[in-house]
Structure formats: structure tokens, C-alpha cells
SEMARBA-985280 format. One record per atom (N, C-alpha, C): x, y, z. Coordinates in steps of 0.1 Angstrom, whole numbers, padded with zeros to 4 digits, always signed. Atoms other than C-alpha are relative to their C-alpha. Layout:
// residues N
XYZ ...
END
This chain:
// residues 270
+0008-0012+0000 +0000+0000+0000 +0008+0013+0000 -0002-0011-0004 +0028+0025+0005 +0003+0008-0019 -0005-0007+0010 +0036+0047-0027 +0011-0007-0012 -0008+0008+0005 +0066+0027-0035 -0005-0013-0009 +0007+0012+0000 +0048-0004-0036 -0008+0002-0015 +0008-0005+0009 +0023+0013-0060 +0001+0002-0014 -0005+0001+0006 +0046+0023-0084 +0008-0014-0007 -0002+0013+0006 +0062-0009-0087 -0010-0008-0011 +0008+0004+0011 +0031-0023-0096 -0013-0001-0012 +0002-0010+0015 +0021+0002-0123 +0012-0003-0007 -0013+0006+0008 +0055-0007-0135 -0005-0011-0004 +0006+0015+0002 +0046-0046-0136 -0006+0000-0010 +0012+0002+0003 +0014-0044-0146 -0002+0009-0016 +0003-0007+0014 +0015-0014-0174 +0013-0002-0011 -0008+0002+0008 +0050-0019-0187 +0006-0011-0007 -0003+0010-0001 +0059-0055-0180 -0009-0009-0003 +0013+0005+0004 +0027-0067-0189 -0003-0016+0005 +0001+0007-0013 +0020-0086-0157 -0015-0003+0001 +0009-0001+0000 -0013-0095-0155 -0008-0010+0013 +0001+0006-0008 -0014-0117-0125 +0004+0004+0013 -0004-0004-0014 -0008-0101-0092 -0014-0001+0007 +0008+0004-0009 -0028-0115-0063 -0002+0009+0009 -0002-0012-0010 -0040-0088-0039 +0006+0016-0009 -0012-0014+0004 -0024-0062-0060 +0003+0017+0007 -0002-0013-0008 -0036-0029-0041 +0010-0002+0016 -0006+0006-0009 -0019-0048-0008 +0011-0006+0003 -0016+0003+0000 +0013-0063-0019 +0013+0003-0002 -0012-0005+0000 +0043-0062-0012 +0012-0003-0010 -0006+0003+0013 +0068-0062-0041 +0019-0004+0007 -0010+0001-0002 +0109-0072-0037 +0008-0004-0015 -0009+0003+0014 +0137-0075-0066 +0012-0006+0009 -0008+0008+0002 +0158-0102-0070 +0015-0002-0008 -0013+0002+0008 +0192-0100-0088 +0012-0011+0002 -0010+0015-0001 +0211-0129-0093 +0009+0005-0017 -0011-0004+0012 +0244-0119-0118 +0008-0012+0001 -0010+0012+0004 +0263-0143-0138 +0012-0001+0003 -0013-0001-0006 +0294-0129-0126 -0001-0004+0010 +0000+0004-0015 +0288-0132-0088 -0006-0019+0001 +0000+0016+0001 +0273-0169-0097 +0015-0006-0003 -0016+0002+0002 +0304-0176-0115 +0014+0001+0008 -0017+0003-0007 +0328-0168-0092 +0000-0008+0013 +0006+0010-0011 +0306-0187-0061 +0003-0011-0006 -0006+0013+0002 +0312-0216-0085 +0010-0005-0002 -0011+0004+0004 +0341-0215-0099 +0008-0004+0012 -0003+0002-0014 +0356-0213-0061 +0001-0014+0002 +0001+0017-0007 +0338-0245-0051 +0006-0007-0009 -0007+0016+0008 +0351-0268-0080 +0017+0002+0003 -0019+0002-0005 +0388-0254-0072 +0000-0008+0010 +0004+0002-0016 +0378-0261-0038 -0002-0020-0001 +0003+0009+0003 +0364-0293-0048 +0008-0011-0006 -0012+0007+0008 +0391-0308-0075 +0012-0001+0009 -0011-0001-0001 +0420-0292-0054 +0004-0011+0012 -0001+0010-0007 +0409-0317-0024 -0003-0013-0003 +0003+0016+0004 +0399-0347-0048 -0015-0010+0010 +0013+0001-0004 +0364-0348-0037 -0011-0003-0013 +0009+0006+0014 +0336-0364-0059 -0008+0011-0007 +0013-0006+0009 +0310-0341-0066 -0004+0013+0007 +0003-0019-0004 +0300-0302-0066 -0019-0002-0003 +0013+0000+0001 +0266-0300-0058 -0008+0019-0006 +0006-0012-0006 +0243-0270-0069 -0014+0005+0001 +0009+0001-0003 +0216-0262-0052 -0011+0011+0002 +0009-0013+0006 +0187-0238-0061 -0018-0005-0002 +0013+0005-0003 +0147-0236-0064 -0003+0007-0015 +0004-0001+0017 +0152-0233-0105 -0015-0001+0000 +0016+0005+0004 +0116-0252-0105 -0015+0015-0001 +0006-0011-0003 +0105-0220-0093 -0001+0013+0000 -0005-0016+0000 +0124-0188-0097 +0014-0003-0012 -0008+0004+0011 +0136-0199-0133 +0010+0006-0007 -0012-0010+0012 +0152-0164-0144 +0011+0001+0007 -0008-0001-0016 +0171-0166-0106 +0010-0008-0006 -0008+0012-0006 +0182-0195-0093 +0000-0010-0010 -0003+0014+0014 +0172-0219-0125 +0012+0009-0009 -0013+0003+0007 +0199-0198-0143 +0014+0003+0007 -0013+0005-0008 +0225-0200-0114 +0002-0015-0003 -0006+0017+0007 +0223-0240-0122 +0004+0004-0013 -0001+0003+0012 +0227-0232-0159 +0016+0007-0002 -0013-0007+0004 +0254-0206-0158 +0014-0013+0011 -0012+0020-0013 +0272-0238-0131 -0001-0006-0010 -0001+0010+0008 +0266-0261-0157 +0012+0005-0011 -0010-0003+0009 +0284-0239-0185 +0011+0006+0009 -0013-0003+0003 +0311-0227-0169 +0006-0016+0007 -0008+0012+0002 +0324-0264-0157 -0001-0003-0013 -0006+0005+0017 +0321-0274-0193 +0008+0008-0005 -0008-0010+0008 +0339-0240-0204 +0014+0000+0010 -0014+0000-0009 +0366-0239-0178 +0004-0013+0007 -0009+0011-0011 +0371-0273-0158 -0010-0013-0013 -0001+0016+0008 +0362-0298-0190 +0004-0013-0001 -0007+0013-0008 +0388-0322-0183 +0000-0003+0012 +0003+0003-0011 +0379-0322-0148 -0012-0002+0008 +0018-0003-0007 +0342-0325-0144 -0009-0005-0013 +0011+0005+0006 +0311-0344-0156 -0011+0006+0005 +0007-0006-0009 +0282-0326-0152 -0012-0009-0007 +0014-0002+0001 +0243-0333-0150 -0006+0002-0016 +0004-0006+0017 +0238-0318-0183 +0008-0004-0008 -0007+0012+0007 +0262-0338-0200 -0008-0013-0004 +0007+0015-0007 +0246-0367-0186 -0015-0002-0010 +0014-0001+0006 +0211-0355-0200 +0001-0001-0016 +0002+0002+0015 +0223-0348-0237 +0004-0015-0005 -0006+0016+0006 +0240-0382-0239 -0014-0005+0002 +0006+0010+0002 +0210-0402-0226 -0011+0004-0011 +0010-0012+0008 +0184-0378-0248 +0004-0010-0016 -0002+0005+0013 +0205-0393-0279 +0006-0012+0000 -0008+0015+0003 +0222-0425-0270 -0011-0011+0012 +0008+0006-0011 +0198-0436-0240 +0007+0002+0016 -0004+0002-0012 +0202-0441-0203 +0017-0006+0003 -0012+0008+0001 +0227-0469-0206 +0014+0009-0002 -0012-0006+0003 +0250-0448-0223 +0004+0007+0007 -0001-0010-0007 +0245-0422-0202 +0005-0003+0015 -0006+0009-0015 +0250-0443-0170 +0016+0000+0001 -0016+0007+0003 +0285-0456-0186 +0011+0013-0001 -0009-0017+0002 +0299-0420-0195 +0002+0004+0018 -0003-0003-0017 +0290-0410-0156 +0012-0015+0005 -0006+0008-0001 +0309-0442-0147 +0012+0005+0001 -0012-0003+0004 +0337-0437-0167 +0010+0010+0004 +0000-0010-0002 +0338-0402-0158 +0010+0001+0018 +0000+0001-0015 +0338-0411-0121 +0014-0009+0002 -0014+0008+0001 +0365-0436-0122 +0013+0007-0005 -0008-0005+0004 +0386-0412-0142 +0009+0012+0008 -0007-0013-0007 +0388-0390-0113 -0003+0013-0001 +0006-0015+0009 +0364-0362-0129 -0007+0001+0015 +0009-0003-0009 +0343-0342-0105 -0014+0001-0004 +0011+0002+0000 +0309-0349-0109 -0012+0018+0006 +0002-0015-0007 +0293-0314-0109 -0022-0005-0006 +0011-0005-0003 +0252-0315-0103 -0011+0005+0007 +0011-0007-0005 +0218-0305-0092 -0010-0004+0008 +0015+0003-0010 +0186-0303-0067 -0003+0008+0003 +0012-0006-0002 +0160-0287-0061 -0002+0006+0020 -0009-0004-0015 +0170-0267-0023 -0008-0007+0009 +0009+0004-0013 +0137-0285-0002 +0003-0012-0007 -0007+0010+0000 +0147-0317-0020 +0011-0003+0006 -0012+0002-0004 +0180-0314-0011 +0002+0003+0014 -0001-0001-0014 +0172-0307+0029 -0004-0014+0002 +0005+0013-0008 +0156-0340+0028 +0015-0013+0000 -0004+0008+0011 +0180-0359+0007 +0018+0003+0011 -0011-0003-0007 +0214-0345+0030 -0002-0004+0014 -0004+0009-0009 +0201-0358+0058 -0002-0014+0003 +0003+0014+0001 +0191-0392+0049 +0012-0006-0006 -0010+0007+0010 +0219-0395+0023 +0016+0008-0003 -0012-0008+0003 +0247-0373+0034 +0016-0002-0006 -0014+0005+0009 +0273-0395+0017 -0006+0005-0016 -0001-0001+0015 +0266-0387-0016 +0001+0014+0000 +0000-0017+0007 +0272-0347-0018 +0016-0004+0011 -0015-0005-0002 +0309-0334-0012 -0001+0018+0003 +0003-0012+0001 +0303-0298-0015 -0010+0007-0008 +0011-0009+0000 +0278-0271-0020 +0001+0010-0005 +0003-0014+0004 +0270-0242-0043 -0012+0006+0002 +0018-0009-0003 +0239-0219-0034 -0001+0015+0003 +0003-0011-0004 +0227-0192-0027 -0005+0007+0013 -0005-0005-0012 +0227-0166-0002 -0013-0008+0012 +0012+0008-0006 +0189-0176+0014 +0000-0018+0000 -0006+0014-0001 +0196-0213+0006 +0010-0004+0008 -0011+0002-0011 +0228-0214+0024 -0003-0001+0012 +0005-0008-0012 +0215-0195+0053 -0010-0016+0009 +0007+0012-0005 +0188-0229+0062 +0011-0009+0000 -0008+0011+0006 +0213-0255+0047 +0010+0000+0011 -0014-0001-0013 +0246-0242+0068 -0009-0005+0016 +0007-0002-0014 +0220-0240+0100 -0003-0012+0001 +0007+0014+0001 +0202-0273+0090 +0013-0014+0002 -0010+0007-0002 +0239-0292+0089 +0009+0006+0009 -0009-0006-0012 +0255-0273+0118 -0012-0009+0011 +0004+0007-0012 +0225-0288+0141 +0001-0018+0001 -0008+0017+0003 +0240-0324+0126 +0008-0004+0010 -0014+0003-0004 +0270-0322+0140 -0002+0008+0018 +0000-0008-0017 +0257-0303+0174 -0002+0015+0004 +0007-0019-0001 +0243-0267+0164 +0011+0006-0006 -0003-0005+0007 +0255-0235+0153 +0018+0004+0010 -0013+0001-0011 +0284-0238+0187 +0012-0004-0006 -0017+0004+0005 +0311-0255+0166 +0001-0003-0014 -0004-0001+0012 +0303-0244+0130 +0007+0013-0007 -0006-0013+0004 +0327-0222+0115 -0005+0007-0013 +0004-0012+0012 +0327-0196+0087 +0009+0010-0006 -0005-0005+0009 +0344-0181+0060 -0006+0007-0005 +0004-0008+0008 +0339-0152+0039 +0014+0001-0012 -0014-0003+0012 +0366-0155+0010 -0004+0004-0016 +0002-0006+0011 +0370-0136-0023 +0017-0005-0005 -0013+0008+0003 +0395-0161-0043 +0006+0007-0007 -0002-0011+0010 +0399-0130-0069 +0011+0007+0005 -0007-0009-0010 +0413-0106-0046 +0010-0006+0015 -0010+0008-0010 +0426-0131-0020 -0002+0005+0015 +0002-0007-0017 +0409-0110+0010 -0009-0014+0003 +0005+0009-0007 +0394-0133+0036 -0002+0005+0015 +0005-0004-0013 +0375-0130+0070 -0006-0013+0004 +0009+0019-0009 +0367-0163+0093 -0006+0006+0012 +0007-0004-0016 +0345-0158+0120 -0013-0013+0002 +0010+0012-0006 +0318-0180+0142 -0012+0005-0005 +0012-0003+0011 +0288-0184+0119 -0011+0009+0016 +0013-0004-0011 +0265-0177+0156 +0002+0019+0003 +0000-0016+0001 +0276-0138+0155 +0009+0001+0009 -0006-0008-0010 +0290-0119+0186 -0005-0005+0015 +0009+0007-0013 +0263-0135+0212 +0003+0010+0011 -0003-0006-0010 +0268-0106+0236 -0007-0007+0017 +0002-0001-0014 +0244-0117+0259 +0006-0012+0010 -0009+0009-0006 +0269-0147+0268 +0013+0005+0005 -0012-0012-0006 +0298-0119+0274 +0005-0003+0013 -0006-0003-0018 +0322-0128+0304 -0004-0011+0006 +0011+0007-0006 +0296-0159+0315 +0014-0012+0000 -0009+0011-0005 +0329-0182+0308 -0001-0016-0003 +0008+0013-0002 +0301-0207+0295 -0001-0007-0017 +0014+0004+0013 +0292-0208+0257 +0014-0010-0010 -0009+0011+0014 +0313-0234+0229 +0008+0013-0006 -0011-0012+0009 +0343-0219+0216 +0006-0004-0014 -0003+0008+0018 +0343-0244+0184 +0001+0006-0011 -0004-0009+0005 +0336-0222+0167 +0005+0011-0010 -0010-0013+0002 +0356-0194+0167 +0016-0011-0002 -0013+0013-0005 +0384-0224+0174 +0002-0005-0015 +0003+0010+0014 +0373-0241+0139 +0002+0010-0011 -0002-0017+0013 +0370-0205+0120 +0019+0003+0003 -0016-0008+0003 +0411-0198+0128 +0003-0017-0002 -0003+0015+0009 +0414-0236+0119 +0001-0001-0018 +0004-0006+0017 +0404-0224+0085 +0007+0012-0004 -0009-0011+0008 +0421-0194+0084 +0019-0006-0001 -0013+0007+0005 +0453-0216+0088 +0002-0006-0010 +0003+0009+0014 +0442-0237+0062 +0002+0011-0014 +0003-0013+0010 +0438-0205+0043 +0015+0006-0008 -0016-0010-0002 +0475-0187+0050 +0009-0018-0008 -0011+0007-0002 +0491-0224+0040 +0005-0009+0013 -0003+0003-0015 +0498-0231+0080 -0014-0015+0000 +0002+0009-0005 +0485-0269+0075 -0002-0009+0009 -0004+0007-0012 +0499-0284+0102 -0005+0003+0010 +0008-0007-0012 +0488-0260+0128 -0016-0004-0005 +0013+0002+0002 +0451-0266+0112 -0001-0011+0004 +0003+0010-0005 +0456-0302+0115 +0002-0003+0015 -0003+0000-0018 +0467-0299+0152 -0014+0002+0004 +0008-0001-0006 +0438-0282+0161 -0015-0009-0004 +0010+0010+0004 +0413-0304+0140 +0002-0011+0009 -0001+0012-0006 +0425-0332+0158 -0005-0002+0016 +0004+0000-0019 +0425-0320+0193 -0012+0006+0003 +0017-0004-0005 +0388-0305+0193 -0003-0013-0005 +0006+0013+0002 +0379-0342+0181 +0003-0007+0009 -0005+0019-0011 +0397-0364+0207 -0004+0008+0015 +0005-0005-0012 +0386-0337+0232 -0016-0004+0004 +0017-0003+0005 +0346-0339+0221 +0002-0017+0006 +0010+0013-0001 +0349-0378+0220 +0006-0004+0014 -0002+0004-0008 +0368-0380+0253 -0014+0005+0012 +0012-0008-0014 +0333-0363+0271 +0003+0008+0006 -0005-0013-0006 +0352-0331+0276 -0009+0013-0006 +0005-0005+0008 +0327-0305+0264 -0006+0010+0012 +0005-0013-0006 +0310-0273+0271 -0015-0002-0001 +0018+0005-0004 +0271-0272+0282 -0009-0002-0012 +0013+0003+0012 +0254-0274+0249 +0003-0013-0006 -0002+0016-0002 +0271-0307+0243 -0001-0005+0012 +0004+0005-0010 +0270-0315+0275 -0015-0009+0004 +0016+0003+0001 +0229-0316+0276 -0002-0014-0007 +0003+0012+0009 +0229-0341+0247 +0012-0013+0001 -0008+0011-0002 +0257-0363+0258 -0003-0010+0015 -0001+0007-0017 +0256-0394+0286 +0021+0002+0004 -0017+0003-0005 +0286-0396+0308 +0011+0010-0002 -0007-0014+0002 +0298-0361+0301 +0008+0006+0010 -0003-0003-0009 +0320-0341+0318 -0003+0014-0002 +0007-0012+0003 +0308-0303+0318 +0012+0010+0001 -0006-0008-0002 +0335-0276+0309 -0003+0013-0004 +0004-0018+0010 +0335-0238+0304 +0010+0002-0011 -0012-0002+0014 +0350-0221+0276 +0014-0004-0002 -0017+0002+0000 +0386-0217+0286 +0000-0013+0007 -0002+0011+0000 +0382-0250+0303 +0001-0010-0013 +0001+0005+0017 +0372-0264+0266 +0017+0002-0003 -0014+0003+0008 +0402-0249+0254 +0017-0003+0005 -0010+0014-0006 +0427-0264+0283 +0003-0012-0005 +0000+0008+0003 +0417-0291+0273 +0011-0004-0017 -0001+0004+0014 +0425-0291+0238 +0020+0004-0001 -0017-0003+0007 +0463-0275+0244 +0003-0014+0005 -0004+0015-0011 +0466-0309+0271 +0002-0006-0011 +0002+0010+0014 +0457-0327+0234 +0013+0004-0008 -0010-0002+0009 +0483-0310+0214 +0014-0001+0008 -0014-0001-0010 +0510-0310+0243 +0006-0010+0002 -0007+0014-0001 +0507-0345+0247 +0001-0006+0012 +0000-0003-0016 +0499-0337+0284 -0018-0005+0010 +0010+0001-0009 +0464-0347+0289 -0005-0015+0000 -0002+0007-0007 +0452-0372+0311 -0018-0012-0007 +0008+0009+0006 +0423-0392+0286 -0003-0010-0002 
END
């Protein structure tokens, strides 16, 4: 109803030649921009990302079915540029489709096969509320994830409460172009935990895990990957694991991360 709104859709409606708006004096209108550049470089990323760790398959995941000029041509422009840039390194979906289209299934089976065995990355597609069901029933079959910003945003949250909530999933912001980068704990700032001594420091722990991984500094990454794992399965954990574990032992923050130097020191008593 406000003025804004109004114009929009007199835009729509007289220029666009819209002729389906439900409610029209009452709704609320939003624009969508999805660019092939900012697609392209979200993909290109993951299949580096993907290839450079010899992982099977780049998933990407969008609600094409539905927002075809969107997110159906974020799949499409994913589709062409693995065929245009990473050819020898990737079978995609749409490969898959023109072969069985002209030679049949079979053939098309045998190509993926071949493909797969040869060590290609397998780059395809789903539908984003298929693919919440389908990751947790069948989370061996995807390797990595291309999406979008709203898609992400469920998906990351929906596979951070997998593994134990949003307490010990980290987070990246990298621009592989420019080479700047920012890691931080996907759960924000959490002020009103401030000082309490109490909340998972995974994390923030897991996000400079990543920024080592980032800089080169391997080693140090794998140190600490290791020792938040032998800490977690020894029942040394902070209260939000705590709750969901038997036989736990209940630590605070910096207790958490005692623990974890005892792990890399070579000093703790497990």
C-alpha cells in the first residue's frame, strides 16, 4: 500500500505486462538480482575447492523449479562454466542429459561411470527443499555445495544442528579473486553470553582452523582439528554438548580450550 509499492506495480502491470498479481492494491513487491558474474565466481571457487581436495562431486543447489530467471539460471550458468573452464575435470548433469536424450540411459550411466573412475568431479543438481531432505538421509553422496545466499543461510544451520548446532560451525567469507578473507563463528557476537565463561568456543576455534588452512599453515590446522575431536569424544565439552551427551563431563569455555592445548601438548590425562 505504500507509494513505493504502487509504483512498482504500475511498472509490472503497465509496462511489464503482468497481469497476475494477487491482492495487487496490498502487496508487497521485492527485486531479486542474481548476476552471472557473482554466480560464476561462487562456482568457480567450489570446484577449485572441490578438485583441489579430490572430492567427488559439486553439488548446486537452487529452487530453479520456481524462480527460473534466478536461481534456474544459477544452475545453468554452473553447468556452463564447468564445461567451459574445468572440461577435463568434471562431468556434469547436463552432459549426462544430452548423452541419454541421444544415445539412452545406458549410455549415459556408462559415461558418468567412466567419468567417475577417471577421477572427474561430478558437478550436479537439486531442487533446495529436496535437497534438505536428501542430506540428511543421504549425506554421503554430496561433497560440496554451491547456493545461494537464502539457501545457504537454512542448509549451513540445518547441517551445523548435525553435528551439534551453530556452537562449533565455523565460517568463511573469501573472495578467491582478490585473495581477502574474513573467518569468523557463523553464531555472531552473542553478547548476551559476554564474560559468563560458558558458551562453545568451536567455533571461533574451527574458524582460525580455516584461516590456517587459508594462510598455508596446514599443520597447525591439523593440530587443532584433531585435538577438538579427541577432546569432544573424550566427554570433555561445554554445556550445549554436555545436555545431549551421557557420561559427560561439563567444561566452560577456557576450560574447553585447556583441554584441547593438554591434546596437542601431549599432556592430557584421557
Amino acid at each position: 500500500g505504500t507509494p513505493e509499492a504502487e509504483k512498482m506495480r504500475a511498472f509490472l502491470q503497465n509496462e511489464m505486462g503482468v497481469t497476475k498479481i494477487r491482492f495487487p492494491q496490498s502487496s508487497s513487491f521485492g527485486i531479486k538480482p542474481v548476476s552471472k558474474e557473482g554466480s560464476e565466481r561462487l562456482i568457480r571457487a567450489a570446484l577449485n575447492y572441490t578438485i583441489q581436495r579430490k572430492l567427488l562431486s559439486l553439488t548446486l543447489v537452487h529452487k530453479g523449479n520456481i524462480m527460473k530467471f534466478t536461481e534456474g539460471a544459477f544452475k545453468n550458468w554452473g553447468y556452463d562454466l564447468a564445461r567451459r573452464e574445468f572440461a577435463d575435470q568434471t562431468f556434469t548433469w547436463a552432459e549426462y542429459d544430452e548423452i541419454a536424450e541421444v544415445k539412452g540411459k545406458e549410455a549415459a550411466d556408462a559415461a558418468q561411470n567412466a567419468a567417475i573412475k577417471s577421477g572427474k568431479v561430478v558437478v550436479k543438481d537439486v531442487i533446495a527443499d529436496a535437497f534438505l531432505q536428501q542430506i540428511l538421509l543421504r549425506p554421503a553422496e554430496y561433497s560440496v555445495i554451491a547456493t545461494l545466499n537464502l539457501n545457504g543461510d537454512y542448509i549451513s544451520d540445518a547441517l551445523a544442528a548435525i553435528v551439534g548446532g551453530i556452537g562449533i560451525a565455523p565460517g568463511a567469507n573469501i573472495n578467491y579473486v582478490t585473495g581477502h578473507a574474513i573467518f569468523e563463528a557463523t553464531h555472531g557476537t552473542a553478547p548476551k553470553y559476554a564474560g559468563l565463561d560458558k558458551v562453545n568456543p568451536g567455533s571461533v576455534i574451527l574458524s582460525g582452523a580455516m584461516m590456517f588452512e587459508y594462510m598455508g599453515w596446514q599443520e597447525a590446522a591439523d593440530l587443532i582439528y584433531a585435538a577438538i575431536a579427541e577432546t569432544i569424544q573424550a566427554g570433555k565439552v561445554t554445556y550445549d554438548f554436555h545436555r545431549m551427551m551421557d557420561n559427560a563431563t561439563k567444561l566452560s569455555t577456557s576450560g574447553f580450550a585447556t583441554e584441547m592445548v593438554k591434546v596437542i601438548n601431549g599432556t592430557s590425562n584421557q
